[in-house]
C-alpha positions in Angstrom: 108.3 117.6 152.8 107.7 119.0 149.3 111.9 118.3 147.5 112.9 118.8 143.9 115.4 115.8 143.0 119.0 116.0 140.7 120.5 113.2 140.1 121.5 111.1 137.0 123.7 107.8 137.4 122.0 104.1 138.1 123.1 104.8 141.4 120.9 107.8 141.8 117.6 106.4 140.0 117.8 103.7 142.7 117.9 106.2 145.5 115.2 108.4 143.6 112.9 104.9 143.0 112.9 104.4 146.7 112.4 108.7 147.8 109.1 108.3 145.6 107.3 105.7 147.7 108.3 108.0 150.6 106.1 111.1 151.8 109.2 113.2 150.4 108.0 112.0 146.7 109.7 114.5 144.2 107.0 117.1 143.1 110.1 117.4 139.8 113.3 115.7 139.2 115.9 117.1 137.3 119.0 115.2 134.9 120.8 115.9 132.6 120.4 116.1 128.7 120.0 112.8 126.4 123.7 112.4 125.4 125.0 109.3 122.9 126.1 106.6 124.4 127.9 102.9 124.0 129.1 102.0 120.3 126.8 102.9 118.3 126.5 106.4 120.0 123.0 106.1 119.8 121.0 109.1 121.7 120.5 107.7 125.6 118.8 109.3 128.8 120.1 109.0 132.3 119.2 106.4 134.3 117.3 108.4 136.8 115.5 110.1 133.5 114.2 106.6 132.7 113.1 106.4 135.9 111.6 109.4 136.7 109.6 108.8 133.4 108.6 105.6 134.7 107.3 106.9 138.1 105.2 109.8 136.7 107.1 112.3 137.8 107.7 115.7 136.0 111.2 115.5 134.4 113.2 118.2 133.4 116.7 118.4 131.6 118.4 121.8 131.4 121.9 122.0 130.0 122.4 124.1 133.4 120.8 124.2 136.4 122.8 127.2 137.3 121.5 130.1 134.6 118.1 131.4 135.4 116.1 129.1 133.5 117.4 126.1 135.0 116.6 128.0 138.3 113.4 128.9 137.4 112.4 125.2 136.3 113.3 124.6 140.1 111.6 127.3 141.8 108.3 126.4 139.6 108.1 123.3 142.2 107.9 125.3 145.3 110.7 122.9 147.0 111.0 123.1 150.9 114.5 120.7 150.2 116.3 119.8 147.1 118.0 116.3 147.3 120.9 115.5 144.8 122.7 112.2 144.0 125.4 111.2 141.8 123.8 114.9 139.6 127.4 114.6 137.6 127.5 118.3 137.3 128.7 121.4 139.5 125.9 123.4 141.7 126.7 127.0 142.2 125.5 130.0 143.7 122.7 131.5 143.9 121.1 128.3 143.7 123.1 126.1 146.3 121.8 129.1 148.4 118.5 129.3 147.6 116.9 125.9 149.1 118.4 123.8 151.8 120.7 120.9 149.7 121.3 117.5 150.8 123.8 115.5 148.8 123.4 111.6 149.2 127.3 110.7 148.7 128.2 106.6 149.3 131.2 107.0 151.5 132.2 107.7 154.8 133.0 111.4 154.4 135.7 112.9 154.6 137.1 109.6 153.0 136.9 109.3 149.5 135.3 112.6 148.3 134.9 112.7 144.6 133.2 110.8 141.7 134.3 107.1 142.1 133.8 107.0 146.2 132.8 102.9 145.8 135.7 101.7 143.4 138.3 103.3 145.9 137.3 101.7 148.7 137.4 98.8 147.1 140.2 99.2 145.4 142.1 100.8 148.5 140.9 97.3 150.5 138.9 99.0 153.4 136.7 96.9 155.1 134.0 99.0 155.8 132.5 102.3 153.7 128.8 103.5 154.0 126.9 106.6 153.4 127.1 110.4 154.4 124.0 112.8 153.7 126.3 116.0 153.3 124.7 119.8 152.9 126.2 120.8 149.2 128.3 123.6 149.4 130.9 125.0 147.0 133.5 122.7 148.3 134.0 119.3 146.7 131.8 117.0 148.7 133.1 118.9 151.8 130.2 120.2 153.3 128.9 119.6 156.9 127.7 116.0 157.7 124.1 116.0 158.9 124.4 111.4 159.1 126.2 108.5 158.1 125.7 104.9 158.1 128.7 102.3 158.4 128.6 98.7 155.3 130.9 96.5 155.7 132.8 95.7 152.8 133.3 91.8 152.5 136.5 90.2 150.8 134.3 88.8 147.8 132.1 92.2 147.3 132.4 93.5 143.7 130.9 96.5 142.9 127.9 95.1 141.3 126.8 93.5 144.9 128.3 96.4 147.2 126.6 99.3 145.5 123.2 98.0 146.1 123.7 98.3 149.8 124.5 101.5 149.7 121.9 102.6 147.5 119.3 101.4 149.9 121.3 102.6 152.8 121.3 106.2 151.3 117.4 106.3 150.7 116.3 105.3 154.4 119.3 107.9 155.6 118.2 110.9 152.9 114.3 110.1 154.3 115.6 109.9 157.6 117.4 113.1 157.4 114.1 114.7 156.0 112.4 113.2 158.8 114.5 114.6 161.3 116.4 117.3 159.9 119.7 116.6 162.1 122.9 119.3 162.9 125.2 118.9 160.7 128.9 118.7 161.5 131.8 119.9 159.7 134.1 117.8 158.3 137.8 117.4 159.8 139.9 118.4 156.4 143.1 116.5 157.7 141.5 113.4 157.3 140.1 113.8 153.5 140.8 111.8 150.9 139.7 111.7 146.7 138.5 109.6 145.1 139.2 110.0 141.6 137.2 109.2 138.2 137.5 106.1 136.9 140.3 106.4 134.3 141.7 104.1 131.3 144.8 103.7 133.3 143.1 102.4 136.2 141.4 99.4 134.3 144.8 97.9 133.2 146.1 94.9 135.7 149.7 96.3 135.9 152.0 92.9 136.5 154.0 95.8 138.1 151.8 95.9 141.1 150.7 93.1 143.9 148.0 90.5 143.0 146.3 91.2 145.9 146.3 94.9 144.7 145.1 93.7 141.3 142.2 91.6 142.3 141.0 94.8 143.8 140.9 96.2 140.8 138.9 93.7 139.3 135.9 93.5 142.2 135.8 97.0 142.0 135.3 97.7 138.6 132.8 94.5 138.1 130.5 94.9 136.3 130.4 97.9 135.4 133.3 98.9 134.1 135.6 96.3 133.7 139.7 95.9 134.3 141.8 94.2 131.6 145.2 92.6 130.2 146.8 93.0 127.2 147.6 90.1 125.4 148.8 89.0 121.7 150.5 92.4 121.2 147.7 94.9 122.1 145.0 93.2 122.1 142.8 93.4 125.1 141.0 90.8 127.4 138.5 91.8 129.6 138.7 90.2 133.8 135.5 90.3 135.5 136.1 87.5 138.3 140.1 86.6 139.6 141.9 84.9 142.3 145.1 85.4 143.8 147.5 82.7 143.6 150.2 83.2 146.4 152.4 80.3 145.5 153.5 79.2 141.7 152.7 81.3 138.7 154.5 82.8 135.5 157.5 85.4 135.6 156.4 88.8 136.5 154.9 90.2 133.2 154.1 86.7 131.4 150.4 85.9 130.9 150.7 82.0 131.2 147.7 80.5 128.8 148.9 76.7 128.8 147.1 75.8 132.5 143.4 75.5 133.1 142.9 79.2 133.3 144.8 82.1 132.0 147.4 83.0 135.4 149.1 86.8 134.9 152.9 86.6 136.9 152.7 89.8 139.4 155.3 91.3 141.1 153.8 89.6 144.2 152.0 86.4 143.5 150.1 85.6 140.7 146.7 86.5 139.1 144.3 83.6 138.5 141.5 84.9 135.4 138.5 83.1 136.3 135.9 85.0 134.0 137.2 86.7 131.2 135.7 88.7 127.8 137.9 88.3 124.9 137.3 91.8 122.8 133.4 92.0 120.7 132.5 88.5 122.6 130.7 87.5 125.6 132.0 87.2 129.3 133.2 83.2 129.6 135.4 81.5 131.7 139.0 81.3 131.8 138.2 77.4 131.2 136.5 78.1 127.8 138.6 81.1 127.2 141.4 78.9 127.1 140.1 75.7 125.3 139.0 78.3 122.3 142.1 79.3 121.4 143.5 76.3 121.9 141.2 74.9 119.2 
């Protein structure tokens, strides 16, 4: 089948990397601009421009997809389907119209609709999530199901090792679903839930809350993101591996530093920092965290 591909996260060039060895190879893909990025703020492209550059396939990167350029960029490629993942920006009519849509979203719709579907479930401590190939509508990742595939979420599964899974679960189910074309069903509203950005707030480890709740946190924003605690009045350390300690530990609040490893006193057990990044240095352990200052 002839498809037209939008998409522009690392999660979306993984899905388009694997569509191109398929018969359903993008004739274009489309992304979004170049925009500046990390410290420096240095001009970047989206992952899935990097890849589609990579792959030979014609790239295209309207500030809208929605005006009639942007339209016409996509009619050029005479699509039979247009396949979107992770795109990062609203579709609207006439174009959601115009071509059949399938959205590759990596959840278990309608649980966790929205932009940060893997951190959630995660974070929420569900044991299993997966992948829903979706028709787009105007609705917010509420459109009919047309498959879904069930992953298992383990009890040591960060981010960084979960989202792989579902990235090659989403290709075979998007090629399957192109294969096959399968009804779609709608979705039962009552049992929706969001899934929120990622945002500052959610990256502190808030002593207030559980340390089971907390090493969530951490799996689920590891590596990409990163959760934190604030230490020497302000000053941030990055957590990218921690255990929960359910006996021992400081007072609620405290951030003991005089063990083997940092240990943060929750409101329910304690948080163990196994791996930490002390601010403009490199990931280390708690171990070597510790016997730096110390020195």
């Amino acid at each position: 089948m002839r498809t037209v591909y939008l998409g522009t996260s690392e999660f979306a060039a993984a899905v388009l990397r694997r569509l191109a060895g398929s018969p359903h190879r993008p004739a274009l893909v489309v992304t979004r601009p170049d925009r500046p990025r990390g410290r420096g703020r240095k001009l970047a492209s989206p992952p899935v421009a990097t890849v589609a550059r990579e792959l030979g396939i014609e790239l295209a990167q309207p500030e809208t997809v929605n005006d009639e350029a942007g339209m016409a960029t996509i009619a050029a490629a005479r699509p039979e389907a247009v396949c979107v993942c992770a795109f990062g920006a609203l579709i609207k009519e006439p174009l959601l119209s115009a071509y059949p849509m399938l959205n590759v979203h990596p959840s278990l719709l309608p649980r966790w609709r929205g932009a940060a579907p893997i951190e959630r479930a995660i974070m929420s401590g569900d044991e299993r999530t997966g992948v829903s190939i979706m028709q787009l509508t105007e609705g917010f990742d509420s459109g009919p199901v047309c498959a879904q595939a069930v992953e298992p979420i383990g009890p040591d599964d960060t981010y960084g090792t979960l989202a792989p899974r579902l990235e090659k679960l989403g290709a075979d189910l998007l090629m399957r679903a192109l294969d096959e074309s399968p009804p779609c069903l709608q979705q039962d509203e009552a049992l929706g839930t969001y899934a929120a950005k990622i945002a500052p707030e959610d990256r502190l480890l808030d002593a207030a809350r559980p340390a089971v709740e907390l090493e969530r946190v951490v799996r689920a924003l590891s590596p990409h993101i990163g959760a934190y605690v604030v230490i020497d009045g302000g000053e941030r350390l990055g957590v990218h591996k921690a255990r929960v300690l359910t006996t021992g530990g400081p007072a609620q609040g405290e951030l003991a530093l005089d063990g083997p490893r940092p240990v943060l006193g929750c409101v329910e057990g304690a948080l163990e920092l196994l791996t930490v990044q002390p601010p403009g240095r490199r990931e280390m352990s708690g171990e070597d965290y510790l016997r730096g200052r110390r020195r």
